[in-house]
Structure formats: C-alpha cells, structure tokens
BAVO-506373 format. One record per residue (C-alpha): residue number from 0; residue in three letters; x, y, z negated. Coordinates in nm, 4 decimals. Each point is the difference from the previous one (the first is absolute). Example, Ala and Ser with C-alpha at 12.3 -4.5 7.8 and 13.67 -1.06 7.14 Angstrom:
2
MARZA num residu        u        v        w
MARZA   0    ALA   1.2300  -0.4500  -0.7800
MARZA   1    SER   0.1370   0.3440   0.0660
This chain:
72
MARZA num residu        u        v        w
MARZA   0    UNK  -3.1795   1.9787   0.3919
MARZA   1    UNK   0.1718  -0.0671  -0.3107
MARZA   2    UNK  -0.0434  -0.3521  -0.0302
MARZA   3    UNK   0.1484  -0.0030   0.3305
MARZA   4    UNK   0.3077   0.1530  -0.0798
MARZA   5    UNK   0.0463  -0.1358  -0.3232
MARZA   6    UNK  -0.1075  -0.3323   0.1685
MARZA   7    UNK   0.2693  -0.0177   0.2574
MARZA   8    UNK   0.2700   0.1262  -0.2736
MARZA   9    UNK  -0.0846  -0.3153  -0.2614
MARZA  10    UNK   0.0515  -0.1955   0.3283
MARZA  11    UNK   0.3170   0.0562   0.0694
MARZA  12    UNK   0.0880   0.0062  -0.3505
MARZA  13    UNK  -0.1180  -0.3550  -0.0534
MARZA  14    UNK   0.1603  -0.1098   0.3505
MARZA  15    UNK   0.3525   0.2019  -0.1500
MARZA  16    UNK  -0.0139  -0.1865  -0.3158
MARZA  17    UNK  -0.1051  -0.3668   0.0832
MARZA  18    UNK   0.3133   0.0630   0.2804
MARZA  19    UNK   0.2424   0.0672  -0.3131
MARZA  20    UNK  -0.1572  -0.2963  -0.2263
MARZA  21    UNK   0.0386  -0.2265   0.3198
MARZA  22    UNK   0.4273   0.1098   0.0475
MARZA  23    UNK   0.0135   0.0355  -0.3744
MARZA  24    UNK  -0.1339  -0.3893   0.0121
MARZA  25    UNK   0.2047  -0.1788   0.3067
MARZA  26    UNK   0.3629   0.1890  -0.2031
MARZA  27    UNK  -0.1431  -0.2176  -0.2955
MARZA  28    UNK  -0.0413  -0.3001   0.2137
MARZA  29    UNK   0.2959   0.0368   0.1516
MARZA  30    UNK   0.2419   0.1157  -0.2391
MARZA  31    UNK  -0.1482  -0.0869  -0.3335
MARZA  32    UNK   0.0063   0.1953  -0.2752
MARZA  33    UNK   0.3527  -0.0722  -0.1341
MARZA  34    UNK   0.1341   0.2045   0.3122
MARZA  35    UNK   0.0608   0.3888  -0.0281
MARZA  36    UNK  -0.1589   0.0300   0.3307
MARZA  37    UNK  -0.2965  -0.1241  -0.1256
MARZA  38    UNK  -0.0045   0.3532  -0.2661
MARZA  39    UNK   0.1333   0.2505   0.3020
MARZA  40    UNK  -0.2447  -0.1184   0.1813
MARZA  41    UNK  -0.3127   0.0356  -0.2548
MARZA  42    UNK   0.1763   0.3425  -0.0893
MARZA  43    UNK  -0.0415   0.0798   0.3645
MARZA  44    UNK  -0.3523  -0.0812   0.0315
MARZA  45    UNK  -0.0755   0.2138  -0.3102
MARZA  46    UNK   0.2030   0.3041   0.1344
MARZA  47    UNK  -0.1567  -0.0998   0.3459
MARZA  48    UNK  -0.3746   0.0126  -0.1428
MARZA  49    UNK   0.0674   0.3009  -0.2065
MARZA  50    UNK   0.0620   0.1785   0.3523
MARZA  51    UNK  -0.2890  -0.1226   0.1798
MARZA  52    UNK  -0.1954   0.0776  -0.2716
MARZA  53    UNK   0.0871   0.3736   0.0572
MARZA  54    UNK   0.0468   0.0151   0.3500
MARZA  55    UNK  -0.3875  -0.1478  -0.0240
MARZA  56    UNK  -0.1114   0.2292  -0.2484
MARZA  57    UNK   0.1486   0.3326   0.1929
MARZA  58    UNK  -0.1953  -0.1157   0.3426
MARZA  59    UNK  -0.2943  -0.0545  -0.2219
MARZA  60    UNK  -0.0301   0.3047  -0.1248
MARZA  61    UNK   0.0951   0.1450   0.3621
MARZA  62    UNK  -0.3052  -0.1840   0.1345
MARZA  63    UNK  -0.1964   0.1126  -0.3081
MARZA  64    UNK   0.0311   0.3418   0.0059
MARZA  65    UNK  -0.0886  -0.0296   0.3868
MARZA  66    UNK  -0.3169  -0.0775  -0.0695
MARZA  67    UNK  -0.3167   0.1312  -0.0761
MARZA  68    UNK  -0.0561  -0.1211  -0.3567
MARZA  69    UNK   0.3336   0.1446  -0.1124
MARZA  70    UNK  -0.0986   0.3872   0.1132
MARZA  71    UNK  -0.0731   0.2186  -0.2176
C-alpha cells in the first residue's frame, strides 16, 4: 500500500514538473531570453512548483496516514 500511494504522488509530481519545464521552454522559444517575460515567467514556474510541491506533499501525507502502514 505504500508504494501505491507514494507511487501515484511521484506521478503527478513528474507530470507537474515536466508541465512547468515544457511553459518554462515555449516563453524561451518565444520570447528569448533578452525579454523580462522570459524571467516572470521562469519566476512563475518556480513559485508555481514550489506550490505543487506542497499541495502534493499535504495529500500525501493525507493518503499516508490513511493507510495501514502508517498506524501505529
């Protein structure tokens, strides 16, 4: 059971951050890197994974402590 939720949770993690890399890649693309876009934009992907990351790691631990090999 624990491989299953940790499973699911490097998942959506991977899925999260290949998203970001993907946006963080088409602003560079598009607007090169002399454009200040360019920096909001990797600043928001940074800020953006930084929430995931939580929001991820508090529904982990949610899951986790659902299950059997969390109990005490």
């Amino acid at each position: 059971m624990m491989w299953a939720v940790t499973g699911w949770a490097i998942g959506i993690w991977l899925k999260c951050t290949a998203a970001l890399a993907a946006a963080v890649a088409a602003c560079w693309w598009l607007l090169g890197t002399d454009s200040g876009w360019f920096f909001i934009a990797c600043a928001a992907a940074v800020l953006a994974e930084i929430y995931l990351t939580d929001q991820l790691r508090k529904e982990w631990a949610h899951e986790a402590r659902g299950s059997w090999w969390w109990a005490p």
